[in-house]
C-alpha positions in Angstrom: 6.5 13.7 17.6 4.8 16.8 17.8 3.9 18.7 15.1 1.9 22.2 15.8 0.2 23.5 12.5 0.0 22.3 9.2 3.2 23.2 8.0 4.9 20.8 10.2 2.3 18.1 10.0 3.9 18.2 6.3 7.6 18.4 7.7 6.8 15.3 10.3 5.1 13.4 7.3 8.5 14.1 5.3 10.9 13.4 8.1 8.8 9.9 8.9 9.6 8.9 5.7 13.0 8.4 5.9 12.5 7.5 9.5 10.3 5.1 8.4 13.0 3.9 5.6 15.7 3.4 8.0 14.0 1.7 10.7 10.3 -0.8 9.2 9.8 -1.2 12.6 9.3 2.1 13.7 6.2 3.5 15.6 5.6 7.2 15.8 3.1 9.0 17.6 2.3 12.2 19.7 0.2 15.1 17.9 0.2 15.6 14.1 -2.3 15.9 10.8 -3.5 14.4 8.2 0.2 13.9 6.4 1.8 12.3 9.1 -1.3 9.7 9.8 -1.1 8.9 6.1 2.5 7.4 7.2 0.7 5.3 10.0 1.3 8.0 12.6 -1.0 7.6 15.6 -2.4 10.8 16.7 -2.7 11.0 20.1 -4.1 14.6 19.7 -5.1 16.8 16.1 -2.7 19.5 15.0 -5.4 22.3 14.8 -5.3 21.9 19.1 -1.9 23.6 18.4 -2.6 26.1 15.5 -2.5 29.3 17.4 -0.4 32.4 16.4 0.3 36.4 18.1 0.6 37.1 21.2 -3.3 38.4 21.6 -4.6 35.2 20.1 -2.9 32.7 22.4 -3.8 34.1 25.8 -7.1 33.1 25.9 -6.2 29.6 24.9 -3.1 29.4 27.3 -4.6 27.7 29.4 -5.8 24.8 27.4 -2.2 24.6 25.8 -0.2 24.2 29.2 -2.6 21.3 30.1 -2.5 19.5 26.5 1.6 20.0 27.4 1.5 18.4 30.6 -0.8 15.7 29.5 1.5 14.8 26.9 4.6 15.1 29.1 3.1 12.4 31.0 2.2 10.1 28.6 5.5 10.4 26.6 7.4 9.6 30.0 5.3 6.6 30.9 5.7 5.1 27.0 9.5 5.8 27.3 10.4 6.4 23.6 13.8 6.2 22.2 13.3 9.9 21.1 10.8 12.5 21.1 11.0 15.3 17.9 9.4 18.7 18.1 8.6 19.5 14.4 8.6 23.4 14.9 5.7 25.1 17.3 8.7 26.2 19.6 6.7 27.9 21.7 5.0 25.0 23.1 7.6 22.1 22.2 10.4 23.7 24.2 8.8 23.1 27.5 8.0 19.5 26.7 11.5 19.0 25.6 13.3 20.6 28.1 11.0 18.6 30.7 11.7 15.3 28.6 15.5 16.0 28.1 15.9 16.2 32.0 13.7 13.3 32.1 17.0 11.1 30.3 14.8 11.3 26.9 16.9 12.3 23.6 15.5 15.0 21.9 15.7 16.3 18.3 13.9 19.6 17.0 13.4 19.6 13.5 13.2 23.3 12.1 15.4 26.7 14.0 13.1 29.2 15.3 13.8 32.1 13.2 16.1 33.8 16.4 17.5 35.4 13.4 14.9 37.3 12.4 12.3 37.9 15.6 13.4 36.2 18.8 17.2 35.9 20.2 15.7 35.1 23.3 14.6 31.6 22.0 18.0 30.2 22.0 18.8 29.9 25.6 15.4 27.6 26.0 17.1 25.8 22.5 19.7 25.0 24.1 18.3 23.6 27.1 15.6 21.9 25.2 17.5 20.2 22.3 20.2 17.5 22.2 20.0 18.0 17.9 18.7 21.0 15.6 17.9 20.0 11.9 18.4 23.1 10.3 16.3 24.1 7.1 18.2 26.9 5.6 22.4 26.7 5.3 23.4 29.8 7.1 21.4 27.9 10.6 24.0 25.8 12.1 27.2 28.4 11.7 25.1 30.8 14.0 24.0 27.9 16.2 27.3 26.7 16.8 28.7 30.0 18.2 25.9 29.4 20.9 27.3 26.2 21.6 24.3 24.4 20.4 24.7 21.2 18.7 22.9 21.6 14.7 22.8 19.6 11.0 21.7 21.4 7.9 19.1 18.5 6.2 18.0 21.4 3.0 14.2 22.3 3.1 12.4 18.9 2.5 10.4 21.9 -0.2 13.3 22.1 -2.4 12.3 18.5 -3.1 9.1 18.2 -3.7 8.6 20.9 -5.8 9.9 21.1 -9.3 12.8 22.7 -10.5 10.3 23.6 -13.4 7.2 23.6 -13.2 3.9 22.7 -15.7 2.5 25.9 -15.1 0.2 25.0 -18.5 -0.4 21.5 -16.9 -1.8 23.4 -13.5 -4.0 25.6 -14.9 -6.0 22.8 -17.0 -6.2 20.7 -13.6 -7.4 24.1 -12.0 -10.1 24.8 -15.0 -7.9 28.1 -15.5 -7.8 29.4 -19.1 -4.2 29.2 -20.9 -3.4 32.8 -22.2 -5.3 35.0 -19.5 -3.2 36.5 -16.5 -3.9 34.6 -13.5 -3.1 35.5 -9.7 -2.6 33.6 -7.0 -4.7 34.5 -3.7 -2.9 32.9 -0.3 -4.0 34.8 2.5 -3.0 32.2 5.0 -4.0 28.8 6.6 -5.0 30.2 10.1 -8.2 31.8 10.9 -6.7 34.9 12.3 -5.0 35.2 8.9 -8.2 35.1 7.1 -9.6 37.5 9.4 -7.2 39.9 8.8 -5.8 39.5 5.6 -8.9 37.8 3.0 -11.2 40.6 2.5 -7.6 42.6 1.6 -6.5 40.3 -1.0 -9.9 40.5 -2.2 -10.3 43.9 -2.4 -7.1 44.2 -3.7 -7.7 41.4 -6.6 -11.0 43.4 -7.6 -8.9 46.5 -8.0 -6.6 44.2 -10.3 -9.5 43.3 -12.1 -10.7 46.9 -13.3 -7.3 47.3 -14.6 -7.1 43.9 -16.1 -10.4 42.7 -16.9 -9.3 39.6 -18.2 -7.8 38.1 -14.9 -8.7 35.3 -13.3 -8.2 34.7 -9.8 -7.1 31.2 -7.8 -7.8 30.7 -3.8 -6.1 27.5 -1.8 -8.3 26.9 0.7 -7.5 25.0 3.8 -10.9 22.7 4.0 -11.3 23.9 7.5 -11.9 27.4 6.8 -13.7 27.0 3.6 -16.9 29.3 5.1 -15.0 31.8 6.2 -12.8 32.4 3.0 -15.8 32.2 0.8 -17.8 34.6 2.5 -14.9 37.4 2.3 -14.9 36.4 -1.6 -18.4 36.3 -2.2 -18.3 40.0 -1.1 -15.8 41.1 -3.8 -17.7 40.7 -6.5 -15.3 38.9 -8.6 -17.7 36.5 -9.6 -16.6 33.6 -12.1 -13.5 35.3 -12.5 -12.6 34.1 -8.7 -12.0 30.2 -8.1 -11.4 28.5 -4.9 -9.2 25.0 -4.6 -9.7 23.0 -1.7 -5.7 22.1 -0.4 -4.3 23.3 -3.9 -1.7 25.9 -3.4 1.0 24.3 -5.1 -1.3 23.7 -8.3 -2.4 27.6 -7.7 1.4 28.4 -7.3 2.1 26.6 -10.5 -0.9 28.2 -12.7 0.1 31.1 -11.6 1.5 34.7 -13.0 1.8 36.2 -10.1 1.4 35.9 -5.5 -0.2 38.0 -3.4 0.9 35.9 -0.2 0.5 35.7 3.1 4.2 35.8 5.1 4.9 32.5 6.0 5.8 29.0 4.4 3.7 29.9 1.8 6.4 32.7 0.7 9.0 30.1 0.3 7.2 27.7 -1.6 6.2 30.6 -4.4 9.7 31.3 -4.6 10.6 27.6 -5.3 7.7 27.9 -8.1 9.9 30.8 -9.3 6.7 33.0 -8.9 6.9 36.7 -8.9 5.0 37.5 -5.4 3.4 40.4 -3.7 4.0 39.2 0.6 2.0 40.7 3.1 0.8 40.5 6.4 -2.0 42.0 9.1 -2.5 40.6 13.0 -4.2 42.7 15.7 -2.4 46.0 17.0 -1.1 44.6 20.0 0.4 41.7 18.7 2.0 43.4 15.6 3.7 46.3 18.3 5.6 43.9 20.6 6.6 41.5 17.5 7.5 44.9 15.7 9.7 45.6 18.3 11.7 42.1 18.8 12.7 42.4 14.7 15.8 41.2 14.3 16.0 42.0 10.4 14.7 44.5 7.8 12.2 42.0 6.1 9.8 39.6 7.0 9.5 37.4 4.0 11.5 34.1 3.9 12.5 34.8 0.1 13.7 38.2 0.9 16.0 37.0 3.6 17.5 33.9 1.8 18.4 36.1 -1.4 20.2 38.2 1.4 23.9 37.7 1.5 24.9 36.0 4.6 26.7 39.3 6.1 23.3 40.8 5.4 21.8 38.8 8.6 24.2 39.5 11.0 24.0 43.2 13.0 27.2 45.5 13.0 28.4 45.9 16.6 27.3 49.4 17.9 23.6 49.0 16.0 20.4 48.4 17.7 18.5 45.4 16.2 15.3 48.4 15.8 17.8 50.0 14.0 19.3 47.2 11.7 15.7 46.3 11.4 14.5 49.8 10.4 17.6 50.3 8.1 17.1 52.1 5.1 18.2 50.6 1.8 18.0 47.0 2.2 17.5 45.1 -0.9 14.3 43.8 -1.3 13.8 40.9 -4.2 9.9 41.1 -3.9 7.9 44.2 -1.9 6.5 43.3 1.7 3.4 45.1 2.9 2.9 44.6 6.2 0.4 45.9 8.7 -1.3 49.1 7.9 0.9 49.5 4.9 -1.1 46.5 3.6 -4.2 48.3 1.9 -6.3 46.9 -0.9 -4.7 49.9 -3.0 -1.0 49.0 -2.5 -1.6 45.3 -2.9 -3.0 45.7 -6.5 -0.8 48.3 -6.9 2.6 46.0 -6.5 0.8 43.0 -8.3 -0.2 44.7 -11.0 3.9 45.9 -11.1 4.6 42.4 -11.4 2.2 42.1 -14.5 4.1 44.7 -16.3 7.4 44.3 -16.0 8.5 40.7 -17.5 12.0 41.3 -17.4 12.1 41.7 -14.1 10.6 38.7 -13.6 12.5 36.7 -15.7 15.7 38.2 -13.4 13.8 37.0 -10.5 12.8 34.1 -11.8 16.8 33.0 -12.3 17.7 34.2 -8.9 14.6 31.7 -7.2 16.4 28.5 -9.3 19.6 29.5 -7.3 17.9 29.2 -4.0 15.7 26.5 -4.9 19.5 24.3 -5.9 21.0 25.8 -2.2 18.0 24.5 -0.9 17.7 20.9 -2.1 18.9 18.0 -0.2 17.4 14.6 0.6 16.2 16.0 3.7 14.7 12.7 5.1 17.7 11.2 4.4 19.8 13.6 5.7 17.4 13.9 9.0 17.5 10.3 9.8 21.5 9.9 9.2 22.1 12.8 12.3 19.3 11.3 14.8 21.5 7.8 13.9 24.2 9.1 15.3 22.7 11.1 18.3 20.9 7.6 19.3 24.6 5.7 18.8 26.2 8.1 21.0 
């Protein structure tokens, strides 16, 4: 298994688990985090050697990554495993597999890239690379199949683990977070680039919340890793004891909180699964921003946005440009997205402090995020491990 940032190491500690159920005997290993080694996974290699994101960012690492690949191409064919799983990281697992699938080695990649939404080209190298797809989201394998590529629908293993309703009062006394006071959630993102680009933002933006409500508090997940970095862009703010940070809390911050400002990612899923109102934004150098920009697929970014979207919603008209589906004008939008230079301290406090005034509309939200969260739950592990049966039986 390879798992390339800590979103999948969580997915490939999930998946093991039923894995693991199915077959005692099993022995995993490859590249993965702290989750999957607390299932006994041996970790040939850390996930942060894969934690890399943008175009910019990954050059000068490139060549690092190609070797890492090859090194563990080797080693995978000289151990000869009954089946190697690419938990996300697309990117870099598509290579390996491809190179591993031509090498007589069955392979399974757990999570679609998002072809949907930023990059069509990605499912000629899927097809190549992957005997199995284990799709997250229901709409996946429908589209996958027209491709004549073979997919199962296993729910998001997030529908699961979080609660249909959560102790929001429960979080906030775990947190040290008072009961009555309005409280917002800070997530700018478990990457350093993400921090770089999107922390002194969010704290800008919360101080600006804070002159209009002086009684907010404010809660920070931190990933352990980037600890230094996220508390020097909050030290500058000025919050003071009004600004907390959690180390590896975010679904307790999710929980306690009124209200998200997010970074776009995982992140944006799991606040809609805590039926959390949530402001979603996103920054990255100019470079990388202008050729994702242009590979857009769809008129929003944020994973709650496009699941709330009918299923027509996702797929273009003939005779329209995907720049011009993506740029469309009108497309219903459950919670705002700022992305890029439209991401300013002023218009994230701005659409947060929306979301503080206007309870009925979150209560409507809030009903809307238990309908996804129901679409969304399966017993993934179990429904993971019944379709790699098969493809191993075949």
């Amino acid at each position: 298994m390879v798992a390339g940032e800590v979103s999948g190491d969580l997915l490939g500690g999930l998946l093991l688990d039923g894995l693991q159920a199915r077959w005692p005997e099993l022995r995993a290993a490859g590249v993965g985090g702290t989750q999957m080694a607390q299932r006994g996974f041996d970790a040939w290699w850390p996930v942060d050697r894969l934690s890399v994101r943008g175009y910019a960012e990954v050059l000068p690492r490139l060549p690092e990554l190609l070797r890492l690949r090859r090194q563990l191409a080797e080693r995978i064919l000289a151990e000869r495993p009954d089946l190697f799983i690419g938990v996300d990281a697309p990117d870099f697992n598509f290579g390996l597999e491809t190179r591993l699938r031509q090498a007589g080695i069955k392979t399974v990649h757990f999570v679609s890239p998002s072809f949907w939404a930023w990059r069509p080209e990605k499912l000629a190298r899927l097809k190549a690379a992957a005997d199995l797809v284990l799709c997250l989201f229901p709409f996946e394998p429908g589209l996958l199949a027209e491709h004549g590529i073979a997919a199962t629908y296993v729910g998001h293993p997030l529908a699961q683990v979080i609660p249909m309703y959560p102790n929001g009062a429960a979080a906030r006394a775990v947190l040290g977070l008072p009961p009555d006071a309005p409280v917002v959630a800070l997530l700018p993102g478990s990457r350093a680039a993400e921090i770089e680009h999107l922390a002194s933002r969010f704290f800008q933006a919360a101080a600006l919340v804070q002159k209009a409500r002086p009684a907010a508090h404010f809660i920070v997940p931190v990933v352990p890793a980037l600890r230094a970095q996220v508390t020097a862009a909050a030290q500058a703010s000025g919050l003071g004891a009004a600004l907390k940070l959690a180390d590896a809390q975010s679904h307790l911050a999710l929980a306690a909180c009124d209200v998200a400002l997010v970074a776009s990612g995982t992140a944006t899923l799991e606040a809609a699964l805590y039926k959390r109102p949530m402001v979603i934004a996103y920054a990255m150098p100019q470079l990388s921003y202008r050729l994702m920009r242009r590979r857009r697929q769809l008129p929003w970014v944020g994973l709650p946005n496009i699941l709330c979207a009918p299923p027509s919603g996702l797929r273009r008209p003939a005779g329209v440009t995907p720049h011009q589906f993506a740029d469309a004008p009108g497309a219903p939008f459950v919670v705002p997205e700022l992305i890029q230079d439209a991401a300013t301290p002023q218009a994230l406090a701005a659409a947060v402090l929306d979301w503080l005034d206007a309870p009925q509309k979150t209560a409507a939200l809030r009903t809307r995020f238990e309908t996804l969260h129901l679409s969304l739950r399966r017993d993934t592990a179990r429904a993971s491990t019944d379709a790699i049966e098969t493809l191993l039986a075949r």
